[in-house]
C-alpha positions as CSV (number, residue, x, y, z in Angstrom):
1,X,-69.8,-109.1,63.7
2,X,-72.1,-107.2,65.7
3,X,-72.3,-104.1,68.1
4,X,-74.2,-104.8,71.2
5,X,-74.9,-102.3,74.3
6,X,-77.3,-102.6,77.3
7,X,-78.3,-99.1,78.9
8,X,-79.7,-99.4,82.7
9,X,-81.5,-96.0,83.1
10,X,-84.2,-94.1,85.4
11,X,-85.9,-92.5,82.8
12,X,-89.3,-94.4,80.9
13,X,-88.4,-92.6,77.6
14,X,-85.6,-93.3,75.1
15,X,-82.4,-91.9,76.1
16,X,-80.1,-89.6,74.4
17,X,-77.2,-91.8,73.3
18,X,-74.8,-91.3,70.2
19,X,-75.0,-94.8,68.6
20,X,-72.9,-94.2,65.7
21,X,-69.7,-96.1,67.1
22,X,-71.8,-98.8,67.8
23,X,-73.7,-98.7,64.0
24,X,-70.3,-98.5,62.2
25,X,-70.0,-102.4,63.5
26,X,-73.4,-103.5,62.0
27,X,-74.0,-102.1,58.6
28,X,-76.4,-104.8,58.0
29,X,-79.4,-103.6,60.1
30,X,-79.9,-101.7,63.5
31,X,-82.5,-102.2,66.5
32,X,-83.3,-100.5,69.5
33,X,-85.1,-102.7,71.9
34,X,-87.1,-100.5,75.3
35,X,-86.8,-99.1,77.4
36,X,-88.4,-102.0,79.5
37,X,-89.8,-101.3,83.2
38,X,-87.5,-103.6,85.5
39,X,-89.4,-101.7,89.1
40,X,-90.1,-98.5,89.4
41,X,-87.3,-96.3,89.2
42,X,-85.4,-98.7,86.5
43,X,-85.5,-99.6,82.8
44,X,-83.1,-101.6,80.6
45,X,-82.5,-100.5,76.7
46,X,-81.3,-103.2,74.6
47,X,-79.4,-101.5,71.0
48,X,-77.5,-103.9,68.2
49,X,-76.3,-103.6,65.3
50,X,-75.7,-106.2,62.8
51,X,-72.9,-107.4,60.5
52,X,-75.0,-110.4,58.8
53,X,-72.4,-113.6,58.5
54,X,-73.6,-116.4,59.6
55,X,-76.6,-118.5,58.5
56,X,-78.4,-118.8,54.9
57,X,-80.3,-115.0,55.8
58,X,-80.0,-112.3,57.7
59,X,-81.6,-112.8,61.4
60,X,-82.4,-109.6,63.1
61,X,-81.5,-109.3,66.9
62,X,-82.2,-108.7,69.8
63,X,-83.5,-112.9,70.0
64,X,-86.2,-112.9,72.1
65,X,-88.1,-116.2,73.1
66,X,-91.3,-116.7,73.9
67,X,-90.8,-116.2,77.5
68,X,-89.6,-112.8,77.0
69,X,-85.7,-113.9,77.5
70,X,-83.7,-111.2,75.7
71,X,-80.1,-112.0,73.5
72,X,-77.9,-109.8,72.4
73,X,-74.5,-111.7,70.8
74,X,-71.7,-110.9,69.0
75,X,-69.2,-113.4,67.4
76,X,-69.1,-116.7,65.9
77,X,-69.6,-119.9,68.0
78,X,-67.7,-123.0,65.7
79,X,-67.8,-125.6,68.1
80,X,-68.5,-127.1,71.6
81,X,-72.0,-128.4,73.1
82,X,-73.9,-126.5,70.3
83,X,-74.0,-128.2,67.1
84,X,-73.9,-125.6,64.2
85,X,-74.9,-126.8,60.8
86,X,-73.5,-124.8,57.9
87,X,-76.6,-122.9,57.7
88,X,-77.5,-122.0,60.9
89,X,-77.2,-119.0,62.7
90,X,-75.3,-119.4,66.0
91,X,-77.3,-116.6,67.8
92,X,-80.6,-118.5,67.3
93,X,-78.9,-121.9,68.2
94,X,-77.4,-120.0,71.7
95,X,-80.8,-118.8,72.3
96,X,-82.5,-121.6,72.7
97,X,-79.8,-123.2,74.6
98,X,-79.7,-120.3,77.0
99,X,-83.7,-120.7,77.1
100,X,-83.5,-124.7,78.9
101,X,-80.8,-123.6,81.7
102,X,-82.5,-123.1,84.4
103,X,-79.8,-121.3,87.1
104,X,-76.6,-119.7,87.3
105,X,-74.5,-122.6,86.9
106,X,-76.3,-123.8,84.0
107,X,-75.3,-120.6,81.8
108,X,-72.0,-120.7,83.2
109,X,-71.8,-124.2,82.0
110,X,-73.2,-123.9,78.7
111,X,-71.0,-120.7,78.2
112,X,-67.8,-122.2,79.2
113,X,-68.3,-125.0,76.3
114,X,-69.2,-122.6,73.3
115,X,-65.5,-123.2,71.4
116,X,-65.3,-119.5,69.6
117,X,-64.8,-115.4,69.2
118,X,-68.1,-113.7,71.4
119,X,-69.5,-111.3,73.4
120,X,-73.2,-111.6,74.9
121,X,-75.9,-109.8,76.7
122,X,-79.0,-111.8,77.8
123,X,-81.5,-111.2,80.0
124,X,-83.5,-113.3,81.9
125,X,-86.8,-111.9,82.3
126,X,-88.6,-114.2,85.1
127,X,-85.5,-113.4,87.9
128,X,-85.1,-109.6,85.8
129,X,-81.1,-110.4,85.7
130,X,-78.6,-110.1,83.2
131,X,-75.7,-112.5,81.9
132,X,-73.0,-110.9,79.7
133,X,-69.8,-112.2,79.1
134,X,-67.0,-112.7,76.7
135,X,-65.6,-115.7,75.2
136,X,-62.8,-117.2,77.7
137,X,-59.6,-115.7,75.2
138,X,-62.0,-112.3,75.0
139,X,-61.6,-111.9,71.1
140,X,-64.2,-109.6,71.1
141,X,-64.8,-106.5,72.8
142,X,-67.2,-105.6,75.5
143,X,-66.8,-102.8,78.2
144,X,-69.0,-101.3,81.0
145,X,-69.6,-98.0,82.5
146,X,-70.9,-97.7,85.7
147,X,-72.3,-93.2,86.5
148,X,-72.0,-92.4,89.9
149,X,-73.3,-89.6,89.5
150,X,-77.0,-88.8,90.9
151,X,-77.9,-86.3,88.3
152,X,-77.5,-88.7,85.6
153,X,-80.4,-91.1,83.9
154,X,-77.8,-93.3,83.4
155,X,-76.8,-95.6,86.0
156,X,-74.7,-98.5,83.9
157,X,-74.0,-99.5,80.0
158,X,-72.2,-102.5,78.7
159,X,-71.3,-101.7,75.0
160,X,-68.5,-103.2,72.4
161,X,-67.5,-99.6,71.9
162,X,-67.6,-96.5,73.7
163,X,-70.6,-94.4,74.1
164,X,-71.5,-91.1,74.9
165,X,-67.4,-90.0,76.1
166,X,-68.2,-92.0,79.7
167,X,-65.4,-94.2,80.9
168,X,-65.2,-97.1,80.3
169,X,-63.4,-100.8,81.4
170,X,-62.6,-103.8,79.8
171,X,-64.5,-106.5,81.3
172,X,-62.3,-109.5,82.6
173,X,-62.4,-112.4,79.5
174,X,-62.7,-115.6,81.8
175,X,-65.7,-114.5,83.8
176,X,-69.5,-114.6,83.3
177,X,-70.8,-111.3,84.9
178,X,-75.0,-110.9,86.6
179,X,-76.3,-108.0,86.8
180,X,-79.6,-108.2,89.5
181,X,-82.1,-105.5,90.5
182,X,-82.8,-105.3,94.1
183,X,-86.5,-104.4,93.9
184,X,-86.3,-103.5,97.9
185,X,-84.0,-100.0,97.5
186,X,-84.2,-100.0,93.9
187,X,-80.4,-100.7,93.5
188,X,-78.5,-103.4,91.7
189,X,-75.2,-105.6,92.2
190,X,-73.3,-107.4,89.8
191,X,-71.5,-111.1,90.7
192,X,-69.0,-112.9,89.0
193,X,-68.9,-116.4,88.2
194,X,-65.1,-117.9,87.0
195,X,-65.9,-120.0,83.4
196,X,-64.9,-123.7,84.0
197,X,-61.1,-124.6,83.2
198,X,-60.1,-127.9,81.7
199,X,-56.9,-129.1,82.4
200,X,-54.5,-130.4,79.8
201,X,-52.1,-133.2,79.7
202,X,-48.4,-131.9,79.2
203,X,-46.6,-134.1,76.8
204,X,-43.9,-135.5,78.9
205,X,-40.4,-134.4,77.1
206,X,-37.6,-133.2,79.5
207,X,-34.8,-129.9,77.9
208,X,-31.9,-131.2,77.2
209,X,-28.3,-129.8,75.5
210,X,-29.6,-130.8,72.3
211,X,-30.6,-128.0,69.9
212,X,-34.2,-128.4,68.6
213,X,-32.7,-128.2,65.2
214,X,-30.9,-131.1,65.9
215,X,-34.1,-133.2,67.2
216,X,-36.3,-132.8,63.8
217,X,-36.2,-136.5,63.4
218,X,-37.2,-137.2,66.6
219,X,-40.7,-139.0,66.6
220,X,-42.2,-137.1,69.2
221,X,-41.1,-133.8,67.3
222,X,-42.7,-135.4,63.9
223,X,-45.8,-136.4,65.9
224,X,-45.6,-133.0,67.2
225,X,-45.4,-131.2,63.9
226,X,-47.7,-133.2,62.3
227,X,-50.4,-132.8,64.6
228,X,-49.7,-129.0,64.6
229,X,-50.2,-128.1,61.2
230,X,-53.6,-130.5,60.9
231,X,-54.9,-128.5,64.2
232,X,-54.2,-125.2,62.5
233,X,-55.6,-126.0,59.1
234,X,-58.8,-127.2,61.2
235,X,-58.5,-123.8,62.8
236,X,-58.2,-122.2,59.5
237,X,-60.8,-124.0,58.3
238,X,-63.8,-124.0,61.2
239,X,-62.9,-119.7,60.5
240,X,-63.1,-119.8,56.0
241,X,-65.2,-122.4,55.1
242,X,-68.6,-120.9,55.4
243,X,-67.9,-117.6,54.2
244,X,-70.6,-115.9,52.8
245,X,-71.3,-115.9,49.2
246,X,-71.1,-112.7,48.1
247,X,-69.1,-109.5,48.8
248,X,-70.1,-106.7,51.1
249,X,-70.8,-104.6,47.9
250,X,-73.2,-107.7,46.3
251,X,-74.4,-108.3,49.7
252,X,-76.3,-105.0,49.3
253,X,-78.2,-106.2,46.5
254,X,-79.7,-109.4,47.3
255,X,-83.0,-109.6,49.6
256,X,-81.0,-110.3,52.7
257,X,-79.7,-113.8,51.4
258,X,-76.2,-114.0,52.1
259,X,-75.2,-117.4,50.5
260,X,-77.5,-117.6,46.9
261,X,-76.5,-120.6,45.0
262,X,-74.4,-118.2,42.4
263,X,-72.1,-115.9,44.6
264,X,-70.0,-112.9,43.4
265,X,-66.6,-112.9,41.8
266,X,-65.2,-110.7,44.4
267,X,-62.9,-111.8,47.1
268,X,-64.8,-112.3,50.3
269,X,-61.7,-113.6,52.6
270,X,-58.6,-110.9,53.0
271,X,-55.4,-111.4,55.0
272,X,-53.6,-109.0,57.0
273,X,-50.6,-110.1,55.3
274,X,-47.0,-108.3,56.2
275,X,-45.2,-111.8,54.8
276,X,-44.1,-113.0,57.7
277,X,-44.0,-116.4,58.8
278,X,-47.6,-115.9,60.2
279,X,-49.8,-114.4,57.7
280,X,-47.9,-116.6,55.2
281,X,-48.9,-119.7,56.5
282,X,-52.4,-118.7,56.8
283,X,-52.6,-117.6,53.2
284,X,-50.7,-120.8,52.1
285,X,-53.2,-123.1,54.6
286,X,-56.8,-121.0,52.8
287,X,-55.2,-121.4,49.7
288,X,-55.8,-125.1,50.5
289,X,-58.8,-124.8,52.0
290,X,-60.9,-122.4,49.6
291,X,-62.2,-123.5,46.3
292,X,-59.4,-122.4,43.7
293,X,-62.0,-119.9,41.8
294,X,-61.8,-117.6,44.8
295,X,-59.6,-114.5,44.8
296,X,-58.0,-113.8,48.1
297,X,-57.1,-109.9,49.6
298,X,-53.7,-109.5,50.8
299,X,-53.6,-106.4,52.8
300,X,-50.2,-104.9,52.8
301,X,-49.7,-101.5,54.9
302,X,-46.9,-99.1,55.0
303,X,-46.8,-95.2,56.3
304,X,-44.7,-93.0,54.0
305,X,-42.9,-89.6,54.7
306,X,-39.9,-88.5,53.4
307,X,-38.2,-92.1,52.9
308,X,-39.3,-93.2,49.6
309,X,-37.9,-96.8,49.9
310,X,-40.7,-99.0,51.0
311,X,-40.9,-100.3,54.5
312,X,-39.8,-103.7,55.2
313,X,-43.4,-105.3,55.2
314,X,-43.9,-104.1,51.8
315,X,-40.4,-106.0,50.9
316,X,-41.3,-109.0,52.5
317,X,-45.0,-109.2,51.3
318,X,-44.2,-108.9,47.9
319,X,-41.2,-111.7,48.4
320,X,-44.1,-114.2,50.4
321,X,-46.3,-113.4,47.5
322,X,-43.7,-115.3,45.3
323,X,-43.9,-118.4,47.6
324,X,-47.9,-118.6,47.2
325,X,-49.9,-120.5,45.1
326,X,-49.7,-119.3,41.1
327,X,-53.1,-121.0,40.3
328,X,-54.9,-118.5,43.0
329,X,-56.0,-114.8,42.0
330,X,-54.2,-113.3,44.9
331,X,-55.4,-109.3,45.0
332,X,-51.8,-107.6,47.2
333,X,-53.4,-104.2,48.1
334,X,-50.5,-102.0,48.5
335,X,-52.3,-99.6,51.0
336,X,-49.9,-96.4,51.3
337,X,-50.8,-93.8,54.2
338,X,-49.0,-90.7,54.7
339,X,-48.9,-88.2,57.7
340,X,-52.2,-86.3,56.6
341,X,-53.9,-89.2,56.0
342,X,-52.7,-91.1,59.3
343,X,-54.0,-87.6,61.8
344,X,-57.1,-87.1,60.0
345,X,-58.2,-90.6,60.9
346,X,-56.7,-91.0,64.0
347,X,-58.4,-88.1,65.4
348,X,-62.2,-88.7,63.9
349,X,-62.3,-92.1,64.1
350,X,-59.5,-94.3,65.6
351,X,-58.8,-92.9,68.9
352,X,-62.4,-93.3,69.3
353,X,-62.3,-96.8,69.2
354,X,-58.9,-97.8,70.4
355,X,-60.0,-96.7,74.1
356,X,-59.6,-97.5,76.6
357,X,-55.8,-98.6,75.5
358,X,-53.7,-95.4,75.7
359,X,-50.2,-96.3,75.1
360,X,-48.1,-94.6,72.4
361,X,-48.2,-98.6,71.4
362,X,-52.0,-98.8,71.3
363,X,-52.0,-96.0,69.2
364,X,-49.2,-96.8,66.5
365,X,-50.3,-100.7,66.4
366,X,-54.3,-99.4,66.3
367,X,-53.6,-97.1,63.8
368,X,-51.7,-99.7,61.3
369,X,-53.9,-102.4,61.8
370,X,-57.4,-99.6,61.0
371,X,-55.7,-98.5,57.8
372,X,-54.8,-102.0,56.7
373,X,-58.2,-103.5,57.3
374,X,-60.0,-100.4,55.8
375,X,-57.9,-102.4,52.6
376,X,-58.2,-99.0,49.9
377,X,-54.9,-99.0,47.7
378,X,-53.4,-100.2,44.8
379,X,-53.1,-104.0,43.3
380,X,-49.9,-104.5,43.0
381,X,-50.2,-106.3,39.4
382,X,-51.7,-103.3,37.7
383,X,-51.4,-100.3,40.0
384,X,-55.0,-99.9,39.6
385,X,-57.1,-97.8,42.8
386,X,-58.9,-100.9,44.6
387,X,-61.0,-101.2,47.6
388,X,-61.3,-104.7,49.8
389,X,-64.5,-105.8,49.6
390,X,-64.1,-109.0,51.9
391,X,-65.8,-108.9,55.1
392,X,-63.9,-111.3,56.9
393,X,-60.1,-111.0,57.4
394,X,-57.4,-113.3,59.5
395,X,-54.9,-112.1,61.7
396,X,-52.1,-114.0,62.6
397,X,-52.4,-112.4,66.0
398,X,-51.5,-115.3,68.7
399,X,-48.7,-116.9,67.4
400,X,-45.7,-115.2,69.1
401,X,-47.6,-115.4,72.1
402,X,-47.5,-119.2,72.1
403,X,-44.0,-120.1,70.3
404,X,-41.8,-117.2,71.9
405,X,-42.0,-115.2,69.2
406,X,-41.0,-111.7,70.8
407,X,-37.2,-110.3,71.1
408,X,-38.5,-110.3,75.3
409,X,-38.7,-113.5,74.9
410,X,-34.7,-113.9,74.2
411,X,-34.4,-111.7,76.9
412,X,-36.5,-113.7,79.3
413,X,-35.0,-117.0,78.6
414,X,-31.5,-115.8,78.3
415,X,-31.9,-114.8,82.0
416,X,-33.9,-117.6,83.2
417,X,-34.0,-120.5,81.6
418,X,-37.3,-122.7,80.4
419,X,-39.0,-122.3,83.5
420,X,-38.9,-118.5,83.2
421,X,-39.6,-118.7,79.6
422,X,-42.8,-120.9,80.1
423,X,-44.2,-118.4,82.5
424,X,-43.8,-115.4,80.6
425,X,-45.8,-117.3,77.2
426,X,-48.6,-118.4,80.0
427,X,-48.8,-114.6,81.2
428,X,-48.8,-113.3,77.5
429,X,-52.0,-116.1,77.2
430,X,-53.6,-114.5,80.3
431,X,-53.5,-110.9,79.2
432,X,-54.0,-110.8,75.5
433,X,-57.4,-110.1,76.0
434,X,-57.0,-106.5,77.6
435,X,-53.7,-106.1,75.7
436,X,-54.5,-107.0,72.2
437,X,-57.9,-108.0,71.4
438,X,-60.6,-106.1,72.1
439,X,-58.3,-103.1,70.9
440,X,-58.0,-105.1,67.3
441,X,-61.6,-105.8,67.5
442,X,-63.0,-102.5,68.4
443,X,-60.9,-101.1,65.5
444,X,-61.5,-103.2,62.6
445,X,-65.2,-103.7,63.4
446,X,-65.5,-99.9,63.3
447,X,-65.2,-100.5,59.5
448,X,-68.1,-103.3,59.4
449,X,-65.6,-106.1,59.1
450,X,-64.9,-109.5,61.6
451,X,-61.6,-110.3,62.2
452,X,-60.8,-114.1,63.3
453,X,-57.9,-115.2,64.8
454,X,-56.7,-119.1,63.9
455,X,-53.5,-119.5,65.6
456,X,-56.3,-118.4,69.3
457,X,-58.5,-121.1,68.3
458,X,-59.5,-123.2,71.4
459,X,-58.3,-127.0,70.3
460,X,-54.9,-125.2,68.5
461,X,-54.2,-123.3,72.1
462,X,-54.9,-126.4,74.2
463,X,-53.1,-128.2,72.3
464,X,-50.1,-126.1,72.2
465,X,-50.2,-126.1,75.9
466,X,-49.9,-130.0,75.9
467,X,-46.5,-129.0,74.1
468,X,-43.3,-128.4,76.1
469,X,-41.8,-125.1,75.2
470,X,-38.6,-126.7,74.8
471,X,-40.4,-128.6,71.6
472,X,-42.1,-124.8,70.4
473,X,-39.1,-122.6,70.4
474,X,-35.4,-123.0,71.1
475,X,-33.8,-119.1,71.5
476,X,-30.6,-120.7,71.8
477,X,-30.4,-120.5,68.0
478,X,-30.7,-117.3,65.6
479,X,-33.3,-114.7,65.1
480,X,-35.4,-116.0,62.1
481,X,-34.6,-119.5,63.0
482,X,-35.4,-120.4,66.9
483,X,-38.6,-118.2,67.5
484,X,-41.3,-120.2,66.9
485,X,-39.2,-122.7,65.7
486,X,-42.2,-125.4,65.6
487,X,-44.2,-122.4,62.9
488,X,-40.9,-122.1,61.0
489,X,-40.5,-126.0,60.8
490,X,-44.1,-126.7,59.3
491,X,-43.9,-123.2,57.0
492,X,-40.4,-125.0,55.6
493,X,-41.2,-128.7,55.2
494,X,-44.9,-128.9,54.0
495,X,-45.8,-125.4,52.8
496,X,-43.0,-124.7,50.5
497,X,-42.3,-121.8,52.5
498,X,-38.4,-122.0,52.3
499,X,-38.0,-117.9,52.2
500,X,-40.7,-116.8,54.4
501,X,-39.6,-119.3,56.9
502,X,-36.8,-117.6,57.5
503,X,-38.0,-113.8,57.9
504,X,-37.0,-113.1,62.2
505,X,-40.1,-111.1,63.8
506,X,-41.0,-107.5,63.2
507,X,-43.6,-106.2,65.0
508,X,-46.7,-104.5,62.5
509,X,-45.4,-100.8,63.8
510,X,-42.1,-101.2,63.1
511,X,-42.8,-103.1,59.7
512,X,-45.2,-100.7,58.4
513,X,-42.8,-97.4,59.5
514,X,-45.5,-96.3,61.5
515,X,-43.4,-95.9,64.5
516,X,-41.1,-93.6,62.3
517,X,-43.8,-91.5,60.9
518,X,-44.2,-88.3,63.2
519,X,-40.8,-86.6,65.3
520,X,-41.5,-86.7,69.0
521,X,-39.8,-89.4,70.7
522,X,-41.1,-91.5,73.3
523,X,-41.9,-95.0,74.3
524,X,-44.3,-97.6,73.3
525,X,-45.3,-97.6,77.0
526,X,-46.2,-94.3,78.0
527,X,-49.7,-92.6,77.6
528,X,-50.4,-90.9,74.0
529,X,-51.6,-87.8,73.9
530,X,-52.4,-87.8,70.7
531,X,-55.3,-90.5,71.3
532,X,-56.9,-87.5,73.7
533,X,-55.9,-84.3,71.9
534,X,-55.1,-83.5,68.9
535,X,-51.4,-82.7,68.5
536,X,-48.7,-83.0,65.8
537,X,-45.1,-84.1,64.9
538,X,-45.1,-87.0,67.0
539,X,-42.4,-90.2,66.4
540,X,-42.5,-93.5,67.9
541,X,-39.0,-94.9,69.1
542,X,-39.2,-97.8,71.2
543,X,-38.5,-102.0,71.5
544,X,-41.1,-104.4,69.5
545,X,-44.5,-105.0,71.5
């Protein structure tokens, strides 16, 4: 994980720019790159900061080559045209790519093959343009601000976080962006350049009066099923099985070397684990995947006032936990906030980087998930004080997107049909970006920690597009049993997860008691006011997101 900003500017000197939202997502080391002349009247500042994951050491950014090509990248590239060994680092591996394309069409191409979570920022110094992009599911975040005003040395900044209180927008996930100086009036443009879509091959499998449940021995369901859980075990896997070595507290005392041949006894993997079918299955699937002798975080979040009886993710975390491997040191954080706790950190640290979501929803699901990937609480085994120390964690973010998952979703089918349902899972696919991630990624990189997302990994989603929704979900039977009926059938049948199977969905705000914490109602849709003043004895009342 890595914060990267670009500053176009009129001024030959530094400019005065806060950085610290942008540092708080590198820990590892932080460069300032400029300002470089582009004509007369322009410069470019490249800043980074870097959260060291990848490779055997740490590489410092920006990556420049030896024509003077500039890289600034954020993320993790697993797969596509450029073939990662375990000890590579992908940002030196995308540089050199970048360095042989030789047009516009050429980056786009190269970009539109990378299979992963990133942002970039590179500029080309021959034609003085810049590329920046994110990945085509835009898991990480990357904004721009464009000053209109002529009093101001700064004319444009793309940055993972905000900067300096400008506005700011969300750039578009399926679009590589070029920025070009026009040298002639000493002004710029920026084009857009659509990535390249595959298209996928639906499985052909018609709806039918027949329940789901009662088509389990079906071969195409079995083939379906099958397939499925080996896709999201890959997923898992491409995402766990080159963590670092250490911890970010070991990390600290090595000489930059983040996998040394004897690594720390810490956990280095945690899971943003409520114990629902999602986060279960992911725990259950890097149980599998990681070598035995490697404790695992479970972070488990709940908001306390006056109601002393836990929250129902605390209830169903500590039932999952029963389900999960006995062999593996599993470390259940029981991370308890109260109101205090909740404003303080809301108002110096998470507003900051929840914008530019707004919603009364933004805030209550931003909130939970900053507190729960911060991961200070209690083990649940000993009720001792303990602090995650994992720089990595999995959200099981993308999976009621895909298998109907949502009570809307009941609504949407009940009223029309398949068709209807289909549509409102695609238009979930092509807004999650704006809607979900760069919010979750913006907020738990602001502690120095990467979250990755299996069930949005590019060969699991194409391949759950090849599926018929009729063969995903049927919401013709019960809550806890249709919704992501394809999940629930893999969870039950080869993951011994006969309870946790069965749990319906509960959204993170409403299973943490966040949404019950302060006293004001209002709805999950309209603005919050407490994300741009500070304000008190607010409570959250609404539907599930």
């Amino acid at each position: 994980m890595c914060g990267i900003c670009f500053c176009l500017h009129t001024q030959s000197t530094p400019i005065s720019i806060d950085y610290t939202p942008l540092n708080a997502r590198g820990p590892d080391f932080q460069n300032q790159h400029g300002p470089i002349s582009l004509t007369s009247d322009f410069y470019v500042t490249f800043v980074v900061s870097v959260l060291a994951l990848r490779g055997y050491k740490q590489q410092l950014q920006p990556f420049i080559d030896e024509d003077g090509n500039i890289l600034l990248y954020n993320g993790e590239i697993y797969e596509g045209s450029l073939q990662i060994k375990p000890d590579d680092n992908d940002g030196v591996l995308l540089s050199q790519h970048l360095k042989q394309c030789s047009n516009d069409i050429d980056i786009c191409n190269l970009i539109s093959t990378l299979e992963g979570c990133f942002a970039f920022i590179y500029f080309h110094k021959k034609t003085n343009s810049l590329y920046y992009g994110r990945d085509p599911l835009g898991r990480r975040s990357l904004m721009y601000s464009i000053e209109n005003n002529s009093q101001s040395n700064i004319k444009m900044i793309i940055s993972s976080v905000r900067l300096n209180n400008l506005s700011y927008i969300e750039l578009d996930s399926n679009i590589l962006y070029k920025l070009t100086v026009i040298q002639t009036d000493n002004t710029f443009k920026i084009d857009s350049i659509p990535y390249i879509k595959h298209s996928i091959d639906i499985i052909p499998f018609e709806p039918s009066d027949i329940l789901l449940s009662e088509l389990e021995s079906d071969s195409i369901f079995q083939n379906i099923s099958k397939t499925f859980l080996n896709q999201l075990q890959l997923a898992i896997q491409r995402r766990i099985l080159n963590l670092p070595s250490l911890c970010r507290q070991c990390k600290q005392l090595t000489n930059n070397i983040l996998r040394p041949i004897n690594g720390c006894q810490h956990a280095k993997l945690a899971i943003l684990f409520s114990g629902g079918i999602d986060s279960s299955v992911l725990a259950v699937l890097a149980d599998r995947i990681l070598p035995i002798n490697e404790p695992i975080d479970l972070l488990n979040v709940a908001f306390f006032s006056d109601i002393l009886t836990p929250p129902a993710d605390r209830q169903t975390g500590l039932q999952a936990l029963l389900e999960l491997n006995p062999i593996r040191q599993w470390n259940f954080v029981k991370i308890d906030v109260d109101l205090n706790e909740l404003r303080y950190y809301r108002e110096n640290i998470i507003k900051t980087v929840i914008y530019p979501c707004s919603t009364v929803l933004d805030d209550s699901i931003g909130s939970a998930l900053w507190f729960a990937a911060r991961g200070n609480g209690i083990l649940h085994h000993n009720n001792i004080p303990y602090e995650s120390l994992a720089e990595v964690l999995l959200s099981g973010l993308g999976a009621d997107e895909q298998l109907a998952g949502y009570s809307r979703h009941r609504t949407t089918f009940r009223t029309g049909g398949w068709k209807a349902l289909e549509n409102e899972l695609d238009m979930e696919m092509n807004r999650i970006s704006k809607r979900n991630l760069g919010r979750d990624d913006r907020v738990i990189s602001s502690l120095g920690k990467e979250v990755r997302f299996p069930y949005l990994d590019e060969q699991l989603v194409n391949y759950l597009r090849s599926i018929p929704i009729c063969l995903k979900a049927d919401l013709r039977l019960p809550r806890g049993i249709g919704e992501k009926y394809l999940l629930r059938y893999i969870a039950r049948h080869y993951l011994s997860l006969e309870q946790s199977s069965k749990y319906p969905k509960r959204a993170i705000q409403f299973g943490s008691r966040i949404a019950k914490l302060e006293s004001k109602k209002e709805k999950a849709s309209d603005q919050c006011s407490r994300l741009t003043t500070t304000t008190t004895n607010n409570n959250i009342i609404d539907d599930e997101e």
